[in-house]
Structure formats: structure tokens, C-alpha cells
C-alpha atoms as one frame of an Amber mdcrd trajectory, in Angstrom:
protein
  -6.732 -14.584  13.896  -3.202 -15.358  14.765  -0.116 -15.738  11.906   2.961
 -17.195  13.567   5.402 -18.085  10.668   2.836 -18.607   7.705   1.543 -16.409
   4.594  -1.429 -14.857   4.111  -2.074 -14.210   0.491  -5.140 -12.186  -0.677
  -6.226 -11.869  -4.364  -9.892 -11.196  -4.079 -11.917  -8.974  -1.852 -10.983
  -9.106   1.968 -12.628  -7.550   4.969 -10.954  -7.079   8.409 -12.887  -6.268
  11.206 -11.356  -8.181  13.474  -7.871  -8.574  15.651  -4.918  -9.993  13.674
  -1.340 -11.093  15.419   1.317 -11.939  13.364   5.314 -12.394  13.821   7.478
 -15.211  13.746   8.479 -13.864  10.055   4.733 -13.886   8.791   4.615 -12.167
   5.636   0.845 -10.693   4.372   0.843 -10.078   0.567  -2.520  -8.176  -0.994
  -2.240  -8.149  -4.722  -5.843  -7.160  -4.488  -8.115  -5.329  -2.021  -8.111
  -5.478   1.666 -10.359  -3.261   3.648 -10.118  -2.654   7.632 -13.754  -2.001
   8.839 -15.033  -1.539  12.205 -17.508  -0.088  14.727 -17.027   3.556  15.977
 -14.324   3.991  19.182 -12.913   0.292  18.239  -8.919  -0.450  17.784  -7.726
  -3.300  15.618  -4.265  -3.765  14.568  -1.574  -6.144  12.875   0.494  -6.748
  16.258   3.746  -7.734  15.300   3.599  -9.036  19.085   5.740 -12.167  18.877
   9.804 -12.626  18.023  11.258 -12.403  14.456   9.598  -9.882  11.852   6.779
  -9.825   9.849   5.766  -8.181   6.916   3.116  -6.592   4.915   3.363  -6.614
   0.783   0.917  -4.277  -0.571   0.575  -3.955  -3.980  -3.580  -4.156  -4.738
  -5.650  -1.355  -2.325  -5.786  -1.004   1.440  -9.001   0.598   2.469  -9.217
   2.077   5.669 -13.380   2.418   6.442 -15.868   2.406   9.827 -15.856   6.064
  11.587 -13.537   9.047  12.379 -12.860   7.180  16.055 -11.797   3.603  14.565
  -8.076   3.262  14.866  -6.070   0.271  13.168  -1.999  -0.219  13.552   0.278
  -1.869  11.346   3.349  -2.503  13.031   4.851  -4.856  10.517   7.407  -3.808
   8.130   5.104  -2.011   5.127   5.973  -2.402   1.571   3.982  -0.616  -0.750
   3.374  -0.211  -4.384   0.123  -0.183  -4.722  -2.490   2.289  -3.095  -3.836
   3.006   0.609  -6.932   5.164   0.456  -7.996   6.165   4.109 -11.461   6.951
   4.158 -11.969   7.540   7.764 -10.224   6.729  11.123  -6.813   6.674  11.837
  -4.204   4.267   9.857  -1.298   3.911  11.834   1.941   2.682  10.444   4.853
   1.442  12.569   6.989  -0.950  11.167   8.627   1.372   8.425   9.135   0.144
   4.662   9.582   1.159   1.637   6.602   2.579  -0.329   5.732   3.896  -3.805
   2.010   4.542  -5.305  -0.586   6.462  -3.767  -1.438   7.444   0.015  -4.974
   9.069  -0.072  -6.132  10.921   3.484 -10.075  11.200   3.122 -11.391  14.212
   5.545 -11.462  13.809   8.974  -9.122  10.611   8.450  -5.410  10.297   9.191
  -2.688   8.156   7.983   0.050   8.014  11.101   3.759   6.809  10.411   5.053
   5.827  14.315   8.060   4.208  13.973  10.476   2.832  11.850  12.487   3.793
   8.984  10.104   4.490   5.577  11.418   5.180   2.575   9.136   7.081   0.029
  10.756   6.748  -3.326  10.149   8.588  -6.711   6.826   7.776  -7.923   5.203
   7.970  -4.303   1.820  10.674  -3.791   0.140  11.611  -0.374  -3.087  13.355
  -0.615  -6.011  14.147  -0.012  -7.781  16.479   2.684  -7.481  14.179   5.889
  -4.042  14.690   7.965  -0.575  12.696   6.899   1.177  12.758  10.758   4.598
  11.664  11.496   4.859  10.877  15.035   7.629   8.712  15.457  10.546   7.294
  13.252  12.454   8.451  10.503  10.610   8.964   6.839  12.574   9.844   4.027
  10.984  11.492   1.129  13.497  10.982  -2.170  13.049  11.087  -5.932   9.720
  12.644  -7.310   7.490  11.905  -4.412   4.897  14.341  -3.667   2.906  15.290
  -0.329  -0.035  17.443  -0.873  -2.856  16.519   2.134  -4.417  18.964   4.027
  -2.343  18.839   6.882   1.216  17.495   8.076   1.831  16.640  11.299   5.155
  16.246  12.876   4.693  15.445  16.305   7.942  13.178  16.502  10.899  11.448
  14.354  12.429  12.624  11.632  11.615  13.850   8.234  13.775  14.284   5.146
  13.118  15.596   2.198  15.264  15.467  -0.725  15.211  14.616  -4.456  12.885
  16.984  -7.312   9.658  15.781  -5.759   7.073  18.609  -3.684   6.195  19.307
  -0.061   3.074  21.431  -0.452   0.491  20.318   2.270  -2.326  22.808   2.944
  -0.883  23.492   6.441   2.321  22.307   8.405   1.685  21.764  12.030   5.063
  20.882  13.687   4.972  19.796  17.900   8.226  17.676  18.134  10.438  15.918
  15.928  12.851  17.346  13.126  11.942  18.348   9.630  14.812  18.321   7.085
């Protein structure tokens, strides 16, 4: 499926198991449930391949579901106050945004930030016992927002913590990048 331009809106159940480009100032709202779904070893993203921005609204659930080798990318701009539960796979996130609500990390699963500025604001949890990885980007962690997965991962970027929130992840693996 190709969005060049248009809006997608979702308020009932939605399944995607397929490729989806977008750009051209696209803008995806989910006020509802989306689920990513696919076959073992298989990559599907939201390609913010073409000029102009796009962006993803989130506030129902994102459900990331197939097996521990199916890999899906956001790269548009993610804005977030409702919840993304990854179940299994890898969730990558690109585009940076601004997120509140809940980030759960099933085991086995990881939720990647790659690039781009995110902003996780008071009222913003990560959890779970999957990994939370930030491999590229800056991520600022402000306000109350709390990060308690199993593992974080900085392999690149930047993270900052600040504000009265809690960095308490079961273990802290750090390859690359800075941690403030």
C-alpha cells in the first residue's frame, strides 16, 4: 500500500502484514488498535521513502506480533499517547516524536529508537522483559517517565535523562553513543 499526501485513519481493528510507503506529508492516526503481523525472518516497515514528512498519531494500541526474527520500521515522525505493546520481533522507531503512555517489551522482543529526536515526557513507562535499544538519535527522558525493561541498549545517539522520573532497567548494556 502506498500513502503519498492522504490520511489513514483507523478506529477499529487493523492488521498489517504487509509493506506500507508513505511521505508526501501523509499523516496515520490509530485511535484504536493496529497490529503489525508477519511470517518469521520477514521485514515490513512504514518507509517514509518519498519528499516532505509523514507522520504517525498513536493514541489507541500498536501491537507488534509474528516471531522473534520479524522486524518492522517506522521511520515517520511518532507521536504517542496511547500504548505500544511489543510482543515479539523487533519495533524499530526512526522518525523521533514525542511520546507519553506505555512502551511494553515482551521477552525476546525489542523496541529500537534509530534516529531522530524523541521526547518522552512525564507520564511516559517502558517495560517489560524484552530489550528497549537506542541505536541512533537523540531521546530525551523528562518529567516522571520511567524505564524499567530488562535490558537497555545504547549502541548509538544520545540519551538524556532528567526530570523526577526512574532509570532502573534490569541491565545497562552500553556499545556506542552517550548516556546523560
Amino acid at each position: 500500500m502506498t500513502l503519498y499526501g492522504g490520511q489513514l485513519f483507523n478506529s477499529g481493528a487493523l492488521t498489517w502484514a504487509a509493506a506500507l510507503a508513505d511521505g508526501y506529508g501523509s499523516v496515520i492516526n490509530n485511535s484504536a488498535t493496529i497490529t503489525i503481523t508477519s511470517a518469521a525472518g520477514s521485514s515490513y516497515g512504514t518507509l517514509n521513502n518519498a519528499d516532505g514528512t509523514a507522520v504517525f498519531n498513536n493514541s489507541g494500541t500498536l501491537w507488534m506480533t509474528g516471531t522473534n526474527t520479524t522486524t518492522a520500521t517506522i521511520a515517520d515522525t511518532f507521536y504517542k499517547s496511547g500504548t505500544v505493546n511489543v510482543t515479539s520481533g523487533t519495533l524499530i522507531l526512526n522518525g523521533g516524536g514525542t511520546e507519553t503512555g506505555a512502551f511494553t517489551v515482551g521477552t525476546g522482543a525489542t523496541n529500537n529508537l534509530g534516529g531522530g529526536t524523541f521526547n518522552f515526557n512525564s507520564g511516559t513507562s517502558i517495560s517489560g522483559e524484552g530489550a528497549f535499544t537506542i541505536s541512533g538519535g537523540t531521546v530525551n527522558f523528562t518529567g516522571t517517565s520511567t524505564l524499567t525493561a530488562a535490558t537497555l541498549n545504547i549502541t548509538g545517539g544520545t540519551a538524556n535523562f532528567s526530570g523526577t522520573g526512574s532509570l532502573q532497567p534490569g541491565s545497562l548494556n552500553m556499545s556506542g553513543g552517550a548516556l546523560h
